[in-house]
N, C-alpha and C positions, 0 to 999 in steps of 0.2 A: 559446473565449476562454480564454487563462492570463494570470494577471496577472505583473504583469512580478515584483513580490515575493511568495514562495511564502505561501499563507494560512495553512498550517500551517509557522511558520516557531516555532521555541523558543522564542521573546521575544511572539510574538505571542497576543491571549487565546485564540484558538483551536489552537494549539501547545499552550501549556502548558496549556488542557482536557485535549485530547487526551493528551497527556505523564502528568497526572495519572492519569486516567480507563485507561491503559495498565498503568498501577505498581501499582494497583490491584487492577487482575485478574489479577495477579501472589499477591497473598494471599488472591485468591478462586478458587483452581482450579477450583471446581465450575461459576462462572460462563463462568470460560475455556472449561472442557471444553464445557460447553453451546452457546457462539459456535461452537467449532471443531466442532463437529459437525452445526450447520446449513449444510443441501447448495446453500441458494440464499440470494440478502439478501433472500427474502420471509422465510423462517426466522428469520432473522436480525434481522428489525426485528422479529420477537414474542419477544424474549428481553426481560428487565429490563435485563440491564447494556449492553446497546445502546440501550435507550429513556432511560437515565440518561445517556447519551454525550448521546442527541438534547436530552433537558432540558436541559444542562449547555453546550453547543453555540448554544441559542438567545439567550441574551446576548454573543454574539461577531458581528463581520462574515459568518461563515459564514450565519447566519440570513437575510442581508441577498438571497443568491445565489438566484436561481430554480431551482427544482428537487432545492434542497438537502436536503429531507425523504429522497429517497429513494436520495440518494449516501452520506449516513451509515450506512446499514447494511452496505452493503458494505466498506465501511472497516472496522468493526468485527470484523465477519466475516474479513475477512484480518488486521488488526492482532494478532486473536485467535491466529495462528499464527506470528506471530514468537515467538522464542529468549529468553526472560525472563534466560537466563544469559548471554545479548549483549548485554545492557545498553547498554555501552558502547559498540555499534556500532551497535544499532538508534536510539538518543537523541545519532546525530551532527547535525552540523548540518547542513541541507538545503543539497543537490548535484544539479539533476537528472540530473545525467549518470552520477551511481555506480551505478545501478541497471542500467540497460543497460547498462551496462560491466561490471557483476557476471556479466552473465548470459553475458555473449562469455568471460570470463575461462576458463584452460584449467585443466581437473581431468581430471589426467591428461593423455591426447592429444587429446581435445576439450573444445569449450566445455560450461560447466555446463548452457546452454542451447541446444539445437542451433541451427542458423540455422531450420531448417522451423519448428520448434516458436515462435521465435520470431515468425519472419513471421505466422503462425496467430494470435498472439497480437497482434499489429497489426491485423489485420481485425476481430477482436472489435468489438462494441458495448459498453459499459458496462454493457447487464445480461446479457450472455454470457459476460464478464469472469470471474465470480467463479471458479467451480472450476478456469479454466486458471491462472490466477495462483495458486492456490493449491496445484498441481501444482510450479509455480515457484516459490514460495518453499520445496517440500521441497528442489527442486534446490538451494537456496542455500543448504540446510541453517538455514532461518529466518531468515537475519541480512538484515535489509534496514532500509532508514533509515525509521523510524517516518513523518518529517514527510515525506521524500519520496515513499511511496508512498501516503500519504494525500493529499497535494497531485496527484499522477499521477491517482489514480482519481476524486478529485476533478471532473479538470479532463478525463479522460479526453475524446479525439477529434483530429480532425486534427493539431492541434498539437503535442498531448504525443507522439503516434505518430511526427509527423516527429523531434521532438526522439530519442526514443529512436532510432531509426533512425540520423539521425545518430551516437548516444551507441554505440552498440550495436556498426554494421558494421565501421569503423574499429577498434574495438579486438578487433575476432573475426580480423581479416587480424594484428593483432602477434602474436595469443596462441595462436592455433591454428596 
């Protein structure tokens, strides 16, 4: 199920948590380095500054969502490795389509993402998720839409997979 308005949308309380709680670990390197170096989101939800996302989180609609204890670490865990000097490109405003569109984009003579690599990334489950996305954001060189990819992994499964797919194939025949 995705809802039709992204949860982590900038205006919305769980956006601007998250938005916060991102800017944050921007003057907390030691915490950053610590996220980014847990190799699963079990790791990941025993760090502090992901347990402070999760306190901070549970006065928002997110709280409301089943299951939602153990989507937030993974979020954390990848948010942890976006580009603090992209600011401006990670705190755009949510697009699902820019993401699979990033990844078909051509660097070079191919896409940032290959098509395999991407399809692989479609079969995923959401707890298999984490280290291939995280492979994929080196590929994007970090810059990915903060609320989008938290809304993606969020809501991760059939839907967001079609969506990307759609987002994705189409702009891999312009660019490559």
């Amino acid at each position: 199920m995705t809802p039709k308005e992204p949860l982590f949308a900038p205006d919305s309380p769980a956006g601007e948590v998250l938005a916060d709680w991102w800017r944050r670990l921007e003057g907390d390197r030691g915490a950053r380095a610590e996220l980014r170096r847990a190799r699963s989101p079990e790791e990941a939800a025993l760090i502090p500054s992901t347990i402070d996302l999760i306190t901070r989180l549970r006065a928002t609609p997110v709280a409301e969502q089943s299951g939602w204890l153990v989507r937030i670490p993974i979020i954390a865990g990848l948010t942890a490795h976006l580009d603090h000097n992209a600011a401006d490109k990670v705190l755009t405003s949510p697009n699902r389509d820019v993401l699979p569109r990033r990844m078909a984009s051509a660097k070079g003579d191919r896409p940032r993402v290959s098509e395999l690599r991407f399809r692989r990334l479609l079969q995923y489950s959401r707890d298999d998720l984490y280290r291939p996305m995280i492979r994929v954001l080196a590929q994007l060189d970090r810059q990915a839409g903060l609320f989008d990819l938290a809304d993606a992994i969020f809501w991760w499964g059939p839907q967001v997979q079609k969506a990307w797919a759609f987002a994705y194939f189409p702009a891999l025949k312009k660019s490559a």
